[in-house]
C-alpha positions in Angstrom: 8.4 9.4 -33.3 5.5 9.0 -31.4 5.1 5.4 -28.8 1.7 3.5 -29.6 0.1 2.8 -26.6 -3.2 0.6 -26.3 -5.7 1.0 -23.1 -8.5 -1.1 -22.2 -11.1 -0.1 -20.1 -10.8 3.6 -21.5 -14.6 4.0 -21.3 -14.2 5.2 -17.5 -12.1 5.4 -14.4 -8.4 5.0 -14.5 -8.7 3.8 -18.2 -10.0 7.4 -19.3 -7.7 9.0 -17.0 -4.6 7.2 -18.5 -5.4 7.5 -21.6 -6.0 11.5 -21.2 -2.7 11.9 -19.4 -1.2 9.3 -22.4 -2.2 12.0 -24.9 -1.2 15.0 -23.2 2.3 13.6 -22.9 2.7 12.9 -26.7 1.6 9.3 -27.1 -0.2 7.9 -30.0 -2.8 6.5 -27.7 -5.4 3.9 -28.6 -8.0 4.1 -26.3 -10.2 1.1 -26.2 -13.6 -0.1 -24.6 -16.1 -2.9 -25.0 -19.0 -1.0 -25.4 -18.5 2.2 -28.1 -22.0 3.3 -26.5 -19.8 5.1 -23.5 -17.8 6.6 -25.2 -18.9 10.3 -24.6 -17.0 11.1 -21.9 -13.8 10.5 -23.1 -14.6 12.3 -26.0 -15.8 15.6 -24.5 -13.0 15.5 -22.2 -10.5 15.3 -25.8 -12.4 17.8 -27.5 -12.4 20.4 -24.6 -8.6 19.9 -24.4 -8.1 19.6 -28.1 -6.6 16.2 -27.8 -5.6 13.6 -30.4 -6.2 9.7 -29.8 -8.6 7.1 -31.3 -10.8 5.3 -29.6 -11.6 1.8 -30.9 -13.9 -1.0 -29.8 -12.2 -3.7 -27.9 -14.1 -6.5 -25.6 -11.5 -8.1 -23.6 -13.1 -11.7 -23.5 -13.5 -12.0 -26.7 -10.3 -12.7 -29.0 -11.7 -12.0 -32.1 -12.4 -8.8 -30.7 -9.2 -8.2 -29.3 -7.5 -9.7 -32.4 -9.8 -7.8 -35.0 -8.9 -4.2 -32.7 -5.2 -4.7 -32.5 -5.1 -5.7 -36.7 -6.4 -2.4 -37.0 -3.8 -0.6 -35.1 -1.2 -2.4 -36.4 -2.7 -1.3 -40.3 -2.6 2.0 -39.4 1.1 2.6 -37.0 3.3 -0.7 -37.8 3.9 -0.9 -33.9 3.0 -1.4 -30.8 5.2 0.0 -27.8 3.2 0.0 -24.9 -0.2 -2.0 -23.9 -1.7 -1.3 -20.5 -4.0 -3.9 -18.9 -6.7 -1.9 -17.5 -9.7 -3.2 -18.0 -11.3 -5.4 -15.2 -14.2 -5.4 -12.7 -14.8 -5.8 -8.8 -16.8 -8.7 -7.6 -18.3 -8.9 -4.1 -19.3 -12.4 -2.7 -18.6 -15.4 -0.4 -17.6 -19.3 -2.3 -20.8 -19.9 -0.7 -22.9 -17.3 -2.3 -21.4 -17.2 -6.0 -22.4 -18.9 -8.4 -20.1 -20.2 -10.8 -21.6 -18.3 -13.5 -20.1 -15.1 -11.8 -17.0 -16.7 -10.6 -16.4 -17.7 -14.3 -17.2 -13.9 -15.6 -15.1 -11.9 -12.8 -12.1 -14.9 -13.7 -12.3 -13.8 -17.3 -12.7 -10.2 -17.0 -9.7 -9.7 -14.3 -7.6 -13.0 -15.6 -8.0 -14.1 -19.2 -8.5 -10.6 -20.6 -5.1 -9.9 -19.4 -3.9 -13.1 -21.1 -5.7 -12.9 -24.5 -4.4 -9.1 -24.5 -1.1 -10.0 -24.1 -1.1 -12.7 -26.8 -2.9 -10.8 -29.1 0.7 -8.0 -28.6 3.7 -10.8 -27.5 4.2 -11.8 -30.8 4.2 -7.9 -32.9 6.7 -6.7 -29.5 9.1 -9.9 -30.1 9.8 -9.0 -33.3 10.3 -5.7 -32.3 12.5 -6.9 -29.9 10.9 -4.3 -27.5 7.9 -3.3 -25.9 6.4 -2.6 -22.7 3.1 -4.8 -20.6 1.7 -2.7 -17.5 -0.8 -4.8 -16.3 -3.4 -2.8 -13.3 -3.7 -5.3 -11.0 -4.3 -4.1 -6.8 -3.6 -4.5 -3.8 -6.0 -7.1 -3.7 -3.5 -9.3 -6.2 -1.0 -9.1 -3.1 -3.8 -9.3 -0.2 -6.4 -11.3 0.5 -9.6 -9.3 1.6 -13.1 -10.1 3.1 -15.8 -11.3 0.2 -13.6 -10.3 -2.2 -11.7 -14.0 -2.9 -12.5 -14.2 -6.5 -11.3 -10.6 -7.5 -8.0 -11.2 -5.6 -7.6 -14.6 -6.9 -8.0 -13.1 -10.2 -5.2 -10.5 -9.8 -3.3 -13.0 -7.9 -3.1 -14.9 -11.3 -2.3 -11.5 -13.0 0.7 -11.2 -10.6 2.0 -14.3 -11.3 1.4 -14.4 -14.8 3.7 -11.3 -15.1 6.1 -12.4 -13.0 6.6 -15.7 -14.4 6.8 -13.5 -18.0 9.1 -10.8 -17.1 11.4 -14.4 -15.8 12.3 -15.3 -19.6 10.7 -13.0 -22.1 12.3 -9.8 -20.9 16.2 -10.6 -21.0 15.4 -12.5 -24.4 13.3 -10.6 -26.7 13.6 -6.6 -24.8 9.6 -6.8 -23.6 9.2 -5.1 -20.3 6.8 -6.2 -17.8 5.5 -3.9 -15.0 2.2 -4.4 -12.0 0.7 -1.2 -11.0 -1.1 -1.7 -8.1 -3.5 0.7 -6.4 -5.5 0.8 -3.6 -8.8 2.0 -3.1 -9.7 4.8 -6.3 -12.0 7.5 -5.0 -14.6 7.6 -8.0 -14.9 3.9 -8.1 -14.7 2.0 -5.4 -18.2 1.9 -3.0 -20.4 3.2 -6.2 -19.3 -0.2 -7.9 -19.5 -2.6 -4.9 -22.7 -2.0 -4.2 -23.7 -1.8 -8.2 -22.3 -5.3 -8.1 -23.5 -6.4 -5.7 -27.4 -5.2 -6.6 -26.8 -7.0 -10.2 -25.8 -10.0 -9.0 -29.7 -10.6 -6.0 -28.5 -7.9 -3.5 -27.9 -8.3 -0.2 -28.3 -12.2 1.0 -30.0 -12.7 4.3 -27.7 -15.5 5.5 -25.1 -15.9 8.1 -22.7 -13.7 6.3 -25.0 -10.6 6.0 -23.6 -8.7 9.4 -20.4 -9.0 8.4 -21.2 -8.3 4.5 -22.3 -4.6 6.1 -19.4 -4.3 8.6 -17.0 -4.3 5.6 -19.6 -2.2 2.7 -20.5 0.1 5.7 -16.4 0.3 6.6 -15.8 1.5 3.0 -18.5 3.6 2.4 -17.8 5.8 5.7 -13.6 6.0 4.7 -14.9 7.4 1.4 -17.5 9.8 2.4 -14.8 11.0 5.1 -12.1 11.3 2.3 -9.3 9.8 3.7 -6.8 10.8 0.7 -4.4 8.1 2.7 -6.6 5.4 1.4 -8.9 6.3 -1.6 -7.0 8.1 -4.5 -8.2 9.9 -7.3 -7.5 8.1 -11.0 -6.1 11.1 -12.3 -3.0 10.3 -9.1 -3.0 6.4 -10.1 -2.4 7.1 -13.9 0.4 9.8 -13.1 2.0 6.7 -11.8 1.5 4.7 -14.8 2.8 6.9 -17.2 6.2 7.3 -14.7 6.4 3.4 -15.2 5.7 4.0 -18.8 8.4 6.3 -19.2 10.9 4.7 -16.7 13.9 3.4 -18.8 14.4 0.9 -15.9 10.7 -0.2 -15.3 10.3 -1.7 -11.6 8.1 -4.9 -11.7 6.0 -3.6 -9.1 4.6 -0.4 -8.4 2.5 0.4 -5.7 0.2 3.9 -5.8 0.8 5.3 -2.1 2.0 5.6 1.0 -1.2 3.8 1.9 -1.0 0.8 -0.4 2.8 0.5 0.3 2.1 -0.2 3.8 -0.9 -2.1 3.4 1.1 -4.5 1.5 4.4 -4.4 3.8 4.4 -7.3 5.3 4.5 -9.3 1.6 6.6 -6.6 0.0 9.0 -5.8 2.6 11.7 -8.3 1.5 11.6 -7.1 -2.3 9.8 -3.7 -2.5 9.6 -3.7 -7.1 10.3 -7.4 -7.3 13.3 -7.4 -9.2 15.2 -9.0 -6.5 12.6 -12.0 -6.3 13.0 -12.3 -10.4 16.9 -12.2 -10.7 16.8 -14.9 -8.0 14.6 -17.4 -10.3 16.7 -16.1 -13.6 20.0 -17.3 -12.1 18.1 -20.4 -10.2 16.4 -22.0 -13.4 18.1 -20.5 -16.6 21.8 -19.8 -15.5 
C-alpha cells in the first residue's frame, strides 16, 4: 500500500521538487500550495513524466484552510503517513527597520504554519499510532545570520518545537519527528532576498545600508560563481528528504551538505542528529 504524504509549499522550489521525487518513488503525494494560480509548473513537470499526485489548495496561516485541505485527504485515503513542513519565506531586515506588520507575517509563515500543520495531522497519526513530521527548517534555525533575525528566530522556534515533540510524542504514540536543514538552495536564494526586500520599501538609506550590500552583494557573487559547496540545487535537498522519509530509524537532524554540516559545527559537534540531546531530556524528565 501506498504512504500518504502531504507537502506545503509545492507551488515552487524544494516543495515541487519533493513532491516530484515523492511521486516518482511511489508515494501517494498530496501536493499543496496557497495559491492554485501557480500551479502550472508542477503540473507540466507531472504530465511530461506521466506522474500521479493531487494538488490541493492549502494556505498555511489559515486553519480553516489547513483543516478544510487535510478533511479532504483524509475523505479520500483514511491516512496520513508522512507531512513535510515546507512551506515558509525569507525575510531580510534589521529590529530597527521592520515593522511589526512583517515581523508578525514572516513569524506566521516560518513558525505558526508549522504549528497549525501539525495540529491539523497529530491527532489522525496518534490514532494511527504512527506517522512521520519533517519539518524544513535551515541553517538559519541553528545560526544566527546578519539581517536575517526574524527568519532565524522563526526556525529557531521550529527547532525547538520539534524537539520538544519528538521528547514525549514519539516513544508514546510511534510519530517520528525529523529537521531537514539546508543551506543556501541555488534557485532561491538571492532572487528572493532581493524580491523581499523590493516588496517590503527597498533598500533603506540609513546606517545599516553598507553593510545591508556587503552581505546581498556577498551572496549574489557566491551564487553567480556557483560555488556547489554552498548553494545546492532543490532537486539535491529533496533527495535528502525522501532518505529521512524512508529511514526506518529517522535522525532528528539532518543537515544537506558538507557545507551546511560545517557551517553549523560548532553547535552540532557535540550531537551531530540530535538524538543524543533527546534521550538525555527523556531519561532526565520522564524516567
Amino acid at each position: 500500500m501506498k504512504k500518504t504524504v502531504v507537502i506545503t509549499g509545492a507551488s515552487t522550489g524544494l516543495g515541487l521538487a519533493t513532491a516530484l521525487l515523492f511521486a516518482r518513488n511511489g508515494y501517494e503525494v498530496y501536493a499543496t500550495m496557497r495559491n492554485l494560480k501557480k500551479k502550472q509548473a508542477l503540473v507540466e513537470a507531472v504530465e511530461k513524466e506521466g506522474l500521479e499526485l493531487t494538488i490541493e489548495q492549502l494556505d498555511v496561516t489559515q486553519m480553516d484552510s489547513i483543516q478544510a485541505c487535510i478533511n479532504k485527504i483524509m475523505a479520500k485515503t483514511g491516512k496520513i503517513d508522512c507531512l513535510i513542513n515546507n512551506a515558509g519565506a525569507g525575510y531580510i531586515r534589521s529590529t530597527e527597520q521592520a515593522t511589526m506588520e512583517d515581523i508578525q507575517w514572516v513569524t506566521d509563515v516560518n513558525y505558526l504554519g508549522v504549528v497549525r500543520c501539525t495540529k491539523a495531522v497529530l491527532p489522525i497519526m496518534r490514532f494511527a499510532k504512527k506517522g512521520h513530521i519533517i519539518n524544513i527548517t535551515s541553517v538559519g534555525g541553528l545560526v544566527g545570520q546578519p539581517f536575517n533575525e526574524f527568519y532565524c528566530a522563526a526556525k529557531f522556534a521550529v527547532e525547538g518545537y520539534t524537539e520538544s515533540m519528538a521528547s514525549y510524542i514519539t516513544e508514546n504514540f510511534g510519530i517520528q519527528f525529523s529537521l531537514v536543514e539546508p543551506g543556501g538552495i541555488t534557485t532561491e536564494f538571492v532572487n528572493n532576498v532581493m524580491t523581499q526586500v523590493g516588496r517590503s520599501g527597498g533598500m533603506l538609506q540609513d546606517d545599516y545600508l553598507p553593510i545591508l550590500q556587503q552581505y546581498i552583494g556577498g551572496a549574489q557573487k557566491r551564487a553567480a560563481s556557483g560555488q556547489s559547496r554552498i548553494y545546492q540545487t532543490s532537486e539535491e535537498v529533496a533527495k535528502v528528504v525522501l532518505a529521512v522519509a524512508n529511514s526506518d530509524t529517522p535522525p532528528l537532524r539532518t543537515r544537506t551538505s558538507d557545507w551546511s554540516n560545517d557551517f553549523c559545527q560548532l553547535k552540532t559537534a557535540a550531537d551531530p542528529d540530535g538524538t543524543k540531546s533527546v534521550q538525555k531530556v527523556i531519561q532526565q524528565t520522564l524516567k
